[in-house]
C-alpha positions in Angstrom: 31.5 -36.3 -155.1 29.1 -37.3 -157.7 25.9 -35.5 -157.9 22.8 -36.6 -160.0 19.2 -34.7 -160.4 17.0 -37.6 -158.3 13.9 -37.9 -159.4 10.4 -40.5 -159.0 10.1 -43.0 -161.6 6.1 -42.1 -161.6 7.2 -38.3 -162.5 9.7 -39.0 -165.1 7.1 -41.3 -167.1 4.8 -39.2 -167.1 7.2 -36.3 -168.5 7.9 -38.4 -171.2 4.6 -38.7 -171.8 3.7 -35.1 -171.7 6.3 -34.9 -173.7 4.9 -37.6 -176.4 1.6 -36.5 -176.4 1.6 -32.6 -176.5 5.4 -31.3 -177.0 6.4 -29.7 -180.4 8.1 -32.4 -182.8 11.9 -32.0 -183.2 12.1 -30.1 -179.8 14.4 -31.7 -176.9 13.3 -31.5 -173.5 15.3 -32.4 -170.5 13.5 -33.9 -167.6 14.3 -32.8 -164.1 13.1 -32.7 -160.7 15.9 -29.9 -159.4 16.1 -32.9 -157.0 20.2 -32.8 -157.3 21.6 -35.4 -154.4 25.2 -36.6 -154.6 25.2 -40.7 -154.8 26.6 -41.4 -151.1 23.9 -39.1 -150.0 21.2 -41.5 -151.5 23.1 -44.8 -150.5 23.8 -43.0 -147.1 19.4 -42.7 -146.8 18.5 -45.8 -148.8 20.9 -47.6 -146.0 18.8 -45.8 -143.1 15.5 -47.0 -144.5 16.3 -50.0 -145.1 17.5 -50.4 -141.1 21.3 -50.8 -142.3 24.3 -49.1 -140.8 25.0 -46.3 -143.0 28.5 -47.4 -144.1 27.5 -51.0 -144.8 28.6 -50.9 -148.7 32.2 -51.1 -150.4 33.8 -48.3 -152.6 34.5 -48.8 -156.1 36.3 -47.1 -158.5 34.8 -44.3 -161.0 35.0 -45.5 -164.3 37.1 -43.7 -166.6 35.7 -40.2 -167.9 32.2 -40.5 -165.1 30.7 -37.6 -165.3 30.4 -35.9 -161.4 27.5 -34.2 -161.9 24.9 -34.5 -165.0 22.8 -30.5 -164.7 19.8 -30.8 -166.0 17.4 -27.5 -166.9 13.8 -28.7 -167.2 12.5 -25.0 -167.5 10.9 -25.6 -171.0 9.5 -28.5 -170.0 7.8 -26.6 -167.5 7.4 -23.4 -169.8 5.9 -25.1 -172.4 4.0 -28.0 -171.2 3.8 -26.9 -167.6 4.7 -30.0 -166.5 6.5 -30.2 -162.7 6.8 -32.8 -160.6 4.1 -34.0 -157.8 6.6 -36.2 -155.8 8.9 -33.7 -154.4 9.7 -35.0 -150.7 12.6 -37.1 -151.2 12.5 -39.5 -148.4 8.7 -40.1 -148.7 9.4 -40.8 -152.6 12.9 -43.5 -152.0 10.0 -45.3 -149.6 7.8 -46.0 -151.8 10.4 -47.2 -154.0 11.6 -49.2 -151.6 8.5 -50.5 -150.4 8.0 -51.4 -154.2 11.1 -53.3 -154.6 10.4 -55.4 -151.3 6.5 -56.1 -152.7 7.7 -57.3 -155.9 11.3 -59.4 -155.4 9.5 -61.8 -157.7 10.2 -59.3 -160.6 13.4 -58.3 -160.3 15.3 -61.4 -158.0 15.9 -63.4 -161.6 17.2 -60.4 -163.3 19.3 -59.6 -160.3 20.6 -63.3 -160.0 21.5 -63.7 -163.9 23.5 -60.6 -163.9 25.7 -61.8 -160.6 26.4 -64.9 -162.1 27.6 -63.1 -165.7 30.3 -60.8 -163.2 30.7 -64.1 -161.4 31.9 -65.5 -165.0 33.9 -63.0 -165.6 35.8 -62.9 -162.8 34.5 -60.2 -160.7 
């Protein structure tokens, strides 16, 4: 099962921000929400929101060497620039992403659409 660190677009910007704007130069900090899903989980609740059955999606294979879980440790983050993260309920969060995504189809539809058609090119 692969597990990833989910966290709100809105949050990680502005980490990188804090980040840009008052972290020490040369440091490395790692941005986390301790937010750690596994992918079906989110497909599994993106489904449900979205009013679909929640096995209405086709398996694929992992690429070779995919990573099953990427840890991430944002504790100096929060030590030094006590930054945490305001959008901590999950579900609420994937809504308004959602919500997003169905207000602005206009923005991401072409992209979407030129993408298919370079698989469709190459053959899958």
């Amino acid at each position: 099962e692969n597990v990833r660190d989910w966290i709100h677009t809105e949050d990680h910007s502005r980490a990188v921000w804090d980040i840009l704007t008052r972290g020490r130069v040369g440091e490395t900090y790692l941005i986390g929400a301790n937010g750690e899903r596994s992918n079906i989980d989110v497909l599994r609740e993106i489904l449900r929101q979205m009013g679909r059955p929640e096995d209405d999606f086709d398996w694929v294979r992992d690429r070779p060497g995919h990573d099953r879980r990427y840890a991430i440790d944002p504790t100096k983050l929060e030590r030094e620039l006590g930054w945490e993260p305001p959008h901590t309920d999950f579900r609420e969060g994937l809504a308004q992403t959602i919500e997003w995504y169905r207000d602005h189809e206009d923005w991401w539809r072409p992209a979407k659409e030129a993408t298919e058609a370079r698989y469709a090119a190459q053959g899958q």
